[in-house]
C-alpha positions as CSV (number, residue, x, y, z in Angstrom):
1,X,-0.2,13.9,25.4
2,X,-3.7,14.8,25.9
3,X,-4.7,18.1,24.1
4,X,-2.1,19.8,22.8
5,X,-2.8,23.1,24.0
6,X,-5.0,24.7,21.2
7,X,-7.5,26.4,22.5
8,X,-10.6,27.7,20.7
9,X,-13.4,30.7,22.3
10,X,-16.8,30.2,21.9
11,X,-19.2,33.0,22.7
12,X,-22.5,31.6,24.0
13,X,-24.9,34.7,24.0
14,X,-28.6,35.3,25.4
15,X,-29.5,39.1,25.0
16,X,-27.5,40.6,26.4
17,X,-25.7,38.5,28.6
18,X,-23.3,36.4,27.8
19,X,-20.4,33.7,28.8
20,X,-16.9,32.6,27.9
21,X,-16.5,29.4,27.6
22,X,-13.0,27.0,26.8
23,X,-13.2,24.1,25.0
24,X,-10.0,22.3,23.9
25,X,-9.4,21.3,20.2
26,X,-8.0,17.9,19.5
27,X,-4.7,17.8,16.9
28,X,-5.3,14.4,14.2
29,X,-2.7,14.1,12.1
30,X,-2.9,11.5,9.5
31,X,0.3,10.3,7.5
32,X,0.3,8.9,4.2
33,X,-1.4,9.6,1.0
34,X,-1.7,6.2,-0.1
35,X,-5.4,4.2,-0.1
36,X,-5.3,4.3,3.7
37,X,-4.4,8.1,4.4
38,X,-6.9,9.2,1.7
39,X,-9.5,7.5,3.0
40,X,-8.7,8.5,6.5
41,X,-8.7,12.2,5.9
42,X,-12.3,11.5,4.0
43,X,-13.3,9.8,7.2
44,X,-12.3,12.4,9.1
45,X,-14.2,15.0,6.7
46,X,-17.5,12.8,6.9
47,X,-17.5,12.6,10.6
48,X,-17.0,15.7,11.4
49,X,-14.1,15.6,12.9
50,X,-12.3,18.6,11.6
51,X,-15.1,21.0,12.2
52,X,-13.8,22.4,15.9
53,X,-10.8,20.1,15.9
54,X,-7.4,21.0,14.1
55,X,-6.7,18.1,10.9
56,X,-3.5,17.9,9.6
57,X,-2.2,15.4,6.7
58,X,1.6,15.1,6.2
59,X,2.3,12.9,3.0
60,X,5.8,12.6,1.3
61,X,5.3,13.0,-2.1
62,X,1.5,14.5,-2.0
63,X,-0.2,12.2,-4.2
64,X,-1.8,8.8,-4.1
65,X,-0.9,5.7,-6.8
66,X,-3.5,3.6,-7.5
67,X,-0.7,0.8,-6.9
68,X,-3.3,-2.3,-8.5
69,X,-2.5,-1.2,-11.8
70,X,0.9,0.0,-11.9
71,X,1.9,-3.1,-13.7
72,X,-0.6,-2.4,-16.3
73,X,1.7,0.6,-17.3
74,X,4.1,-1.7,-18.1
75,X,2.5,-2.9,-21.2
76,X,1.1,0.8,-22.0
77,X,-2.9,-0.5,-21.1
78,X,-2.0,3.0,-18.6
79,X,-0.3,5.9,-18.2
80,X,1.2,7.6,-15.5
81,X,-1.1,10.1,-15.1
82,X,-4.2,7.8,-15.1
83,X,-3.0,6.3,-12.2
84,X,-1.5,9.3,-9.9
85,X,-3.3,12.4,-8.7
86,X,-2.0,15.0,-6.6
87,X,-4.2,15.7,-3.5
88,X,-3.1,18.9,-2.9
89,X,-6.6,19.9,-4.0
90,X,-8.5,17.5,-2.4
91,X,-7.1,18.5,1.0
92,X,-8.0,22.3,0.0
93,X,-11.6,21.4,-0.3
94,X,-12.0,19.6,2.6
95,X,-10.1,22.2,4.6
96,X,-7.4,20.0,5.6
97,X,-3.9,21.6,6.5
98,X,-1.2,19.8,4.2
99,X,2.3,19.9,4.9
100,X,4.3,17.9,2.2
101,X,7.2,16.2,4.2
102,X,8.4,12.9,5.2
103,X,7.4,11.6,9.1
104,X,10.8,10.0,10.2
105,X,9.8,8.8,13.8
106,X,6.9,9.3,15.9
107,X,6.6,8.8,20.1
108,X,3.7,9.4,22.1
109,X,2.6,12.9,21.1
110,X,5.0,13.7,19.0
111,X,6.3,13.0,15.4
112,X,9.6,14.1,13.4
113,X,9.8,15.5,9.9
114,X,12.3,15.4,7.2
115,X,13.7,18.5,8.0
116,X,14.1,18.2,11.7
117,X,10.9,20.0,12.8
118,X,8.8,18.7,15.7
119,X,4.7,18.2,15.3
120,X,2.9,17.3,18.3
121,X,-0.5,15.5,17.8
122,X,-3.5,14.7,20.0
123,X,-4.4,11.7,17.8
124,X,-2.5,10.3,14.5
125,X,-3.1,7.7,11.9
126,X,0.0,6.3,10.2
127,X,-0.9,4.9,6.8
128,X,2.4,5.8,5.3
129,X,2.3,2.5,3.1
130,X,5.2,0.3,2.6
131,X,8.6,-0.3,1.2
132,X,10.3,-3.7,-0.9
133,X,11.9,-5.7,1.1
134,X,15.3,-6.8,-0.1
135,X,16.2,-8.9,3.1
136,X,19.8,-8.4,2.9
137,X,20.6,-10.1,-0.6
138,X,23.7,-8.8,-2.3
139,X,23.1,-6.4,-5.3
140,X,19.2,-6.8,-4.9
141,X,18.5,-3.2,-4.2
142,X,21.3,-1.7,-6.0
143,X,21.3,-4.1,-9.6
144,X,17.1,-4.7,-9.9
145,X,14.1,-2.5,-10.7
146,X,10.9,-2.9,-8.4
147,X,7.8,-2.0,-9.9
148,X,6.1,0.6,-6.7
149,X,6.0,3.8,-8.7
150,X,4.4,4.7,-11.9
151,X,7.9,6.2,-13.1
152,X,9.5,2.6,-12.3
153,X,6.6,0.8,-14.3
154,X,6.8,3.4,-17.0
155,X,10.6,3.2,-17.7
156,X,10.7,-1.1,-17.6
157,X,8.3,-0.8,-20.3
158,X,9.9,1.3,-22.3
159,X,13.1,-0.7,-22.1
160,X,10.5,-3.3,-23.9
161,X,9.1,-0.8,-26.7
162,X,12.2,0.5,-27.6
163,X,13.9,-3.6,-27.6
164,X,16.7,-2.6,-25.4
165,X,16.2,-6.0,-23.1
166,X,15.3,-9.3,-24.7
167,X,14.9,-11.4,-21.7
168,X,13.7,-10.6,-17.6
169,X,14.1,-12.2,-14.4
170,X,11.0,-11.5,-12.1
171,X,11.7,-12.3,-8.3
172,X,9.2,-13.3,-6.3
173,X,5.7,-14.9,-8.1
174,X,3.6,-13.2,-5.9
175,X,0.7,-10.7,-7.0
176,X,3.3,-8.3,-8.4
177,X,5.8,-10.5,-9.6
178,X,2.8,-12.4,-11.7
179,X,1.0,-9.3,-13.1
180,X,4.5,-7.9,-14.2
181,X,5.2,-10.8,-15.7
182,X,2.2,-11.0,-17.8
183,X,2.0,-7.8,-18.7
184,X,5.3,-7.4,-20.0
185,X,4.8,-10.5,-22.1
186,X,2.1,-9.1,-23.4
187,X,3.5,-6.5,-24.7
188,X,6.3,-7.9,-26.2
189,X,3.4,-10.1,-28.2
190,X,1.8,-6.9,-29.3
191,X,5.0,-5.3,-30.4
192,X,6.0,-8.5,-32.3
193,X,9.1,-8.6,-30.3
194,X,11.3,-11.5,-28.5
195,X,10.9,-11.4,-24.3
196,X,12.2,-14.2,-22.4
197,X,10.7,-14.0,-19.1
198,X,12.1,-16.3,-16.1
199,X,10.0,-16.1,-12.6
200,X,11.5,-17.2,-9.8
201,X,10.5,-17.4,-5.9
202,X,11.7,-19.1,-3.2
203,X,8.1,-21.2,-3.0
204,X,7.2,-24.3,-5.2
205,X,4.3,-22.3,-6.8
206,X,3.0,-18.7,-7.7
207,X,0.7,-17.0,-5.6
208,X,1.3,-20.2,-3.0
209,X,1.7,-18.1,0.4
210,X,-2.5,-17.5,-0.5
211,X,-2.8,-21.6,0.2
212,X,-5.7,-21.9,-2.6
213,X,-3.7,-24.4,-4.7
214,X,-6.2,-24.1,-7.6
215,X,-5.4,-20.2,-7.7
216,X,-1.5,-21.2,-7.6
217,X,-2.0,-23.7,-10.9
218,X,-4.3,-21.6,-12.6
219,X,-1.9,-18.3,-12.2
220,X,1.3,-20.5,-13.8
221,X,-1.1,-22.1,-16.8
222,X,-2.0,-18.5,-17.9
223,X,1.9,-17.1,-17.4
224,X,3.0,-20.3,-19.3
225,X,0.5,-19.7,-22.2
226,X,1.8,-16.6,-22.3
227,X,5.6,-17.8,-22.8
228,X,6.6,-17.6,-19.0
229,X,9.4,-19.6,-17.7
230,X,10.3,-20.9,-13.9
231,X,12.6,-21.6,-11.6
232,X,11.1,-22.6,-8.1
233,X,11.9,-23.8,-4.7
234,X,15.1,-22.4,-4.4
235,X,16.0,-18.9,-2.8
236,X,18.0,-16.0,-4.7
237,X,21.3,-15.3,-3.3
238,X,22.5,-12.7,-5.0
239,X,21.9,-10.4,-7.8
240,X,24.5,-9.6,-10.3
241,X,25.0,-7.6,-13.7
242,X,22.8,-9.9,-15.8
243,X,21.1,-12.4,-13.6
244,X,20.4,-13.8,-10.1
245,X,22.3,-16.8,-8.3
246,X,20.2,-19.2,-6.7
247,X,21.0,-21.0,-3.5
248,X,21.6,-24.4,-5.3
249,X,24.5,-22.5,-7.7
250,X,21.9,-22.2,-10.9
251,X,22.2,-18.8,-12.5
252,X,19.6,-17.0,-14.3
253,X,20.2,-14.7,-16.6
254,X,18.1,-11.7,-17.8
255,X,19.0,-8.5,-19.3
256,X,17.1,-6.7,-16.3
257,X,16.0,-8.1,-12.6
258,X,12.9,-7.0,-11.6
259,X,12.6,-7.5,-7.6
260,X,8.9,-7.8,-6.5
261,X,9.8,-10.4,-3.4
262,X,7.8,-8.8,-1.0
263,X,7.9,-5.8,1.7
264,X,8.8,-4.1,4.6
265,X,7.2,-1.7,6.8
266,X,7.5,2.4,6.3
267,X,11.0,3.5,7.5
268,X,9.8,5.2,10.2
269,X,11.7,5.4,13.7
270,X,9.4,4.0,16.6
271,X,9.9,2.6,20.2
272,X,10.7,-1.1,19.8
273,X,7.3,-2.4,21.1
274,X,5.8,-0.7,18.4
275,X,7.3,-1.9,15.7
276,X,6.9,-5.9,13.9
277,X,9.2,-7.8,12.1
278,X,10.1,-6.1,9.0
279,X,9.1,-2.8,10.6
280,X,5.6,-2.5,10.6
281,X,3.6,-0.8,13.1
282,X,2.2,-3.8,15.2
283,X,-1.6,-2.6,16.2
284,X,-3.9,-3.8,18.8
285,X,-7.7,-4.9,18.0
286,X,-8.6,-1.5,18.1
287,X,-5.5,-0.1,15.4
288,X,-3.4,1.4,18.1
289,X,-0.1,1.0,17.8
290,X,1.6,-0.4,20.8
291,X,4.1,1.3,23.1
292,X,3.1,4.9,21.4
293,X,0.7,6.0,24.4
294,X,-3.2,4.4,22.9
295,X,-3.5,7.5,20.5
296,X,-1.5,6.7,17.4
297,X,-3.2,4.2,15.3
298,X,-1.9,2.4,12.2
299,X,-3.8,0.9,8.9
300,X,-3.2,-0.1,5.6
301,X,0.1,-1.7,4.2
302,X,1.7,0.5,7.5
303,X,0.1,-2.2,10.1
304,X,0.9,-5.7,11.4
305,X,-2.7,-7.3,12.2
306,X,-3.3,-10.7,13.3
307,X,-6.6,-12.1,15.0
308,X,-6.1,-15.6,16.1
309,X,-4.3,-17.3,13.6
310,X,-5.1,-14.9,10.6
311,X,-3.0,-12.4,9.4
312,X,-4.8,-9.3,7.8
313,X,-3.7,-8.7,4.2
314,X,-2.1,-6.1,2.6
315,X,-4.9,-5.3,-0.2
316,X,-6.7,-2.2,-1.3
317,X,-9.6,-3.2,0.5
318,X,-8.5,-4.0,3.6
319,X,-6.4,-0.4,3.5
320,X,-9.8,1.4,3.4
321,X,-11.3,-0.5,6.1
322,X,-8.8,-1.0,8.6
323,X,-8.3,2.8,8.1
324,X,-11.7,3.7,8.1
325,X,-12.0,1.7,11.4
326,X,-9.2,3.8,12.8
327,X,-10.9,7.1,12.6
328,X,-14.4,5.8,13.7
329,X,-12.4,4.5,16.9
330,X,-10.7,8.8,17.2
331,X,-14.3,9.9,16.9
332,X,-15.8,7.5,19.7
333,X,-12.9,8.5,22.2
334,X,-13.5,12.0,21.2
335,X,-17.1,11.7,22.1
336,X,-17.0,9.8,24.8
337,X,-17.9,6.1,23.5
338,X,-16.5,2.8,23.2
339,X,-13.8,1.8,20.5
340,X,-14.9,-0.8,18.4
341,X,-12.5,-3.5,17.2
342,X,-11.3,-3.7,14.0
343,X,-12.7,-7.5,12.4
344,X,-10.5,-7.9,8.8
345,X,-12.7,-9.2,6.0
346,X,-9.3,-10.1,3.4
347,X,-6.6,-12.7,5.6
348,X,-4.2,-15.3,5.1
349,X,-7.1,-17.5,6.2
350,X,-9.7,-16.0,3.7
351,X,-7.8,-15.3,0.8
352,X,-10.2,-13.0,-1.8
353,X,-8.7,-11.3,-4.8
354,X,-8.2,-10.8,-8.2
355,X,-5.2,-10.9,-10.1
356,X,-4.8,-9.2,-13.5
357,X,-2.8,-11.2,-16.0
358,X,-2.7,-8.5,-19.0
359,X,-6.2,-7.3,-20.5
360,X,-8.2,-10.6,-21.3
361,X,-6.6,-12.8,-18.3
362,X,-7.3,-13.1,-14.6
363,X,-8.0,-15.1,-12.2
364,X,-10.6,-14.5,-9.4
365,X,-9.9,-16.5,-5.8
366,X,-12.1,-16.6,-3.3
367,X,-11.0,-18.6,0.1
368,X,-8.7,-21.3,0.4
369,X,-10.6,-23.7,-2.3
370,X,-12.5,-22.0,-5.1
371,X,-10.7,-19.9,-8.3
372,X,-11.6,-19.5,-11.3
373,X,-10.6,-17.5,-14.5
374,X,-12.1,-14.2,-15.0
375,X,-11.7,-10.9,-16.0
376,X,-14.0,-9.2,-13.4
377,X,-10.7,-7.9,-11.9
378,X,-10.7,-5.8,-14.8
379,X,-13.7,-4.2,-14.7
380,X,-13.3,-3.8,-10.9
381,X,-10.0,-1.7,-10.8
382,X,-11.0,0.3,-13.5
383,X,-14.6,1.2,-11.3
384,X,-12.6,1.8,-8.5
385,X,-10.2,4.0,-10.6
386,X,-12.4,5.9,-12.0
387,X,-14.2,6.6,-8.1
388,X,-10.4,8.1,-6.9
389,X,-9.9,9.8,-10.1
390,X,-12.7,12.1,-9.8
391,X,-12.6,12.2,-6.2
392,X,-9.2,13.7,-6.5
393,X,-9.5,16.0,-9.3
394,X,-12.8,17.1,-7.9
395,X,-14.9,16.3,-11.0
């Protein structure tokens, strides 16, 4: 749908003549108060594009989690509110409608709430982030903690501090399995308190589906100095009270199972050509989203990108870009220019990141070949901490 309706009146006056004239207001709506939805409504400020048009932001819970270090509350380096701000504020300033509710479908033009109400758009951004993905396992969802929320991270170290589990079972030894991992060791070490921690992943290695096999070896020699245990190569197939089965018959047992084995897309309802497997919103090379009419986009952990053979990533980074990308494509069709692709900087062919493996560990990978142990991670998600944390609050 193509303008809404809105109309705004602009008097144009010389002396004392003067002339009515129409001009239609575009409705953006962006969803999501994640990485991607913040920095889409910003983009939207900074452009312009909610002086004369109508901006609305529709967010579930109203705040953004800066998800990097949510495993650092896990060993107390955090806490809750260090790394969750409301944006209820922010939008205020900017002059941004909010409306706090959860999008459950969206067609061309259109997009359900929660609560059954209609909201008809010009242009939208979904950047409503993205779920764990169970795949189906028995008792996964309903017998293991994930570690998405700051409450979730919160509570599994407290069942540390106060010594109520003695021994964990981390699935999946990607970058949240790994960082959970350490950190919870690490706490256990500063408390002076017994934590048997067991990783386990379908894969031969941690961190392997990144295909920089020094970053893999690296990752596992810093968990194992840390008192890390692992049982690879083989998938879970169930989750019980106590443990997780593997596919060979090998149980392993743990006072808690943390699932971290990867993710699935938003949960919202879409036409079937618009949606990849696991439910992400497949996008074009411009960030549309296909099968919703060319004027619903999608970025962040919300999106299925590939160019050629590369797969975009789901990392902070390439959450602020690809939705950075989206809006600077709403603005060029609103002023009459070209769309401009959207070229991903962090893929499954150019692996770069940092993982954080409790305060004095890390490991920095850059590409498929080179990683080395540092701490710059550190120092990097604490910058960029810092940047939201005033942003939000407004100091």
């Amino acid at each position: 749908m193509w303008l809404h309706g809105v109309v705004a009146f602009f008097w144009l006056g010389v002396g004392y003549l003067g002339s009515w004239v129409l001009a239609a207001v575009a409705r953006i709506v962006v969803v999501g108060s994640g990485f991607a939805g913040v920095e889409a409504v910003r983009r939207l400020h900074r452009l312009g594009l909610c002086d004369g048009n109508e901006c609305i932001w529709v967010t579930a819970n109203s705040k953004l989690v800066f998800l990097p270090l949510l495993p650092a509350l896990v060993s107390r380096r955090y806490r809750p509110e260090d790394v969750e701000w409301g944006v209820e504020g922010y939008a205020r300033r900017l002059g941004v409608e909010l409306v706090a509710r959860r999008v459950v479908a969206v067609e061309p033009g259109r997009m359900r709430l929660e609560d059954s109400e209609v909201l008809e758009f010009d242009y939208a951004v979904v950047a409503a982030g993205a779920r764990p993905a169970f795949y189906g396992v028995p008792g996964a969802e309903e017998l293991s903690v994930t570690v998405y929320s700051a409450g979730e991270a919160w509570r599994l170290g407290e069942m540390i501090e106060q010594g109520r589990i003695r021994s964990m079972v981390v699935v999946g030894a990607g970058f949240v399995g790994v960082e959970v991992a350490a950190e919870a060791l690490w706490l256990a070490r500063r408390l002076g308190r017994e934590l048997r921690v067991t990783l386990v992943d379908m894969l031969e290695e941690p961190l392997q589906l990144l295909g920089n096999r020094k970053a893999s070896k690296l990752t596992r020699e810093i968990l194992e100095e840390l008192g890390a245990g692992f049982e690879m190569g083989r998938p879970v197939t169930r989750v019980y009270e106590g443990g997780v089965e593997l596919k060979d018959g090998t149980r392993v047992e743990g006072d808690v199972v943390v699932w971290s084995a990867g993710l699935r897309g938003p949960g919202i309802e879409a036409p079937r050509e618009a949606l990849a497997r696991g439910g992400f919103f497949q996008v074009d090379e411009y960030l549309r989203v296909q099968g919703l009419g060319g004027r619903v986009y999608a970025a962040g952990d919300a999106m299925a990108f590939r160019r050629g053979d590369c797969v975009s990533l789901k990392m902070a980074r390439e959450a602020l870009r690809s939705a950075s990308r989206a809006v600077e494509n709403i603005a060029a069709r609103l002023r009459g220019r070209s769309e401009q692709p959207y070229k991903p900087l962090i893929t499954s062919c150019r692996p770069m990141a940092g993982v954080g493996l409790g305060p004095d560990r890390g490991v920095l990978i850059l590409g498929k070949k080179l990683a080395f142990r540092s701490t710059l991670v550190h120092w990097y998600h604490e910058k960029l901490r810092r940047s939201y944390e005033r942003l939000l609050r407004g100091g």
